[in-house]
C-alpha positions as CSV (number, residue, x, y, z in Angstrom):
1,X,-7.8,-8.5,10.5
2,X,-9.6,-5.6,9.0
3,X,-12.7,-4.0,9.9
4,X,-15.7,-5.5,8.2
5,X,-16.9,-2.0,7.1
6,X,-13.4,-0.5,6.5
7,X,-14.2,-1.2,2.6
8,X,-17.5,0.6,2.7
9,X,-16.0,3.4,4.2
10,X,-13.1,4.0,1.7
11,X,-13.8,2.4,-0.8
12,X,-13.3,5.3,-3.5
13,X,-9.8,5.6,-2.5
14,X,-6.6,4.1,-3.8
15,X,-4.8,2.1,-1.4
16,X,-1.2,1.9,-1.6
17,X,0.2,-1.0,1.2
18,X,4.1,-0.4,2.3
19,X,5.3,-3.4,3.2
20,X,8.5,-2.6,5.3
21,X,10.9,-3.2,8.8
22,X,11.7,-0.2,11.4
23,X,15.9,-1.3,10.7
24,X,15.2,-0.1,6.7
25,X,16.3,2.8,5.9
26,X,14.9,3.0,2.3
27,X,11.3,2.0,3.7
28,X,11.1,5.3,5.8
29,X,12.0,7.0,3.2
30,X,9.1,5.8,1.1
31,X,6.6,5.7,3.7
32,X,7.0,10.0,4.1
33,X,7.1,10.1,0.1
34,X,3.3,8.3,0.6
35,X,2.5,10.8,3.6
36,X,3.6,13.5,1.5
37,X,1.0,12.3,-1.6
38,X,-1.6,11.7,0.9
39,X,-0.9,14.9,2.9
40,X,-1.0,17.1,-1.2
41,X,-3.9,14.9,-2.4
42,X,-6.1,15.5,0.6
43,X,-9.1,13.7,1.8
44,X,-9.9,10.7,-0.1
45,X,-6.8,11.0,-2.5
46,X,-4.3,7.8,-1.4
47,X,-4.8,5.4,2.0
48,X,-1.5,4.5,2.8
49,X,-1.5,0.8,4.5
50,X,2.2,0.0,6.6
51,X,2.5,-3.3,7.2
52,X,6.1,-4.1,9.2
53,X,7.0,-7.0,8.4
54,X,9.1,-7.9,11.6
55,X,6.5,-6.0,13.9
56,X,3.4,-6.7,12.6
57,X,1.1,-9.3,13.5
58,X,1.2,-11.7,10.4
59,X,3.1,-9.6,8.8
60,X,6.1,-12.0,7.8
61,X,3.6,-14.7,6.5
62,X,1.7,-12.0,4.3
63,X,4.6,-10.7,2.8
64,X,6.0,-14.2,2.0
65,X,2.8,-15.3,0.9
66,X,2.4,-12.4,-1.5
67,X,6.0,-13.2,-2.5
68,X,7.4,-10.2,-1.1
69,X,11.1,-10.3,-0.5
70,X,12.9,-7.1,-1.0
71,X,12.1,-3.9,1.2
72,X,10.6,-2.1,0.8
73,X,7.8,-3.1,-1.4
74,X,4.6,-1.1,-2.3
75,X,1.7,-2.8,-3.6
76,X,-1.0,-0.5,-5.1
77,X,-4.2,-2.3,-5.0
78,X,-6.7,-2.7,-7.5
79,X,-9.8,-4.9,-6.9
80,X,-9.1,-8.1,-8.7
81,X,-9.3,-11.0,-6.4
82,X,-6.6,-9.6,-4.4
83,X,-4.1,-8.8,-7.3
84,X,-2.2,-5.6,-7.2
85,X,-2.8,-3.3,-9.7
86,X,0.9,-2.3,-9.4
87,X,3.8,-3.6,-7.1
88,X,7.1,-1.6,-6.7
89,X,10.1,-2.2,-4.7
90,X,12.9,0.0,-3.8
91,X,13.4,3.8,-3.8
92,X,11.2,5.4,-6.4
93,X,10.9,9.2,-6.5
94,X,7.9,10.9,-4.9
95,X,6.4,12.7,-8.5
96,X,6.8,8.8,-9.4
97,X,4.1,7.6,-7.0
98,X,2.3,10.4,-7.5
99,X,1.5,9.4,-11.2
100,X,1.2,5.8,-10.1
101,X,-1.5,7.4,-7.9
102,X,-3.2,9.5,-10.2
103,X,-3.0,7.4,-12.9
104,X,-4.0,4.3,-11.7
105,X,-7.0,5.4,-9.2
106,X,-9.5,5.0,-11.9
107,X,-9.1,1.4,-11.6
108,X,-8.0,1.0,-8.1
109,X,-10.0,0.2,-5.2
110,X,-9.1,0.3,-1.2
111,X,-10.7,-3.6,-0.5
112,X,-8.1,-4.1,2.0
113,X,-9.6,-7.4,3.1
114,X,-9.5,-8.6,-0.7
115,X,-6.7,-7.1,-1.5
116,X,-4.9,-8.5,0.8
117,X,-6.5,-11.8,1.7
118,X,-7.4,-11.4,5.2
């Protein structure tokens, strides 16, 4: 579960979740296209969320009940009753995500616990 206070303490940041497997290919791909965004846009630009969905804890049951089937698949979360603002599967290019990012933070939020459901 997440930390109570982990909203409070981020919650002016987009969150982007990866949902992926270590035997995907495409998912590692995409998870240093986000550490590349997070890594330009600096502190309090993206948080990037993994969640493995062989490895970790729940993470089979999320993905399933957020109807997530293909890997990988990025949800960027806005703060609508645990609705994603945006969800994207496969390969996209980074300058992609980085308008998704920039573009959408205006009406995203980082409410892991809502956004996710936990």
């Amino acid at each position: 579960q997440a930390p109570e206070d982990s909203s409070a303490a981020c919650s002016q940041v987009p969150l982007v979740v990866i949902f992926s497997a270590t035997w995907c290919g495409p998912c590692k791909v995409m998870m240093q296209r986000m550490q590349n965004i997070a890594q330009q846009l600096g502190p309090g630009g993206v948080k990037v969320v993994k969640i493995d969905t062989d490895e970790s804890e729940g993470g089979a049951e999320l993905a399933s009940e957020l109807s997530i089937y293909k890997l990988p698949t990025m949800m960027f979360c806005g703060p609508n009753h645990g609705k994603a603002a945006v969800q994207v599967q496969g390969l996209v290019k980074e300058a992609v995500l980085l308008d998704l990012v920039q573009q959408r933070s205006q009406f995203m939020g980082n409410d892991l616990a809502r956004c996710m459901k936990w």
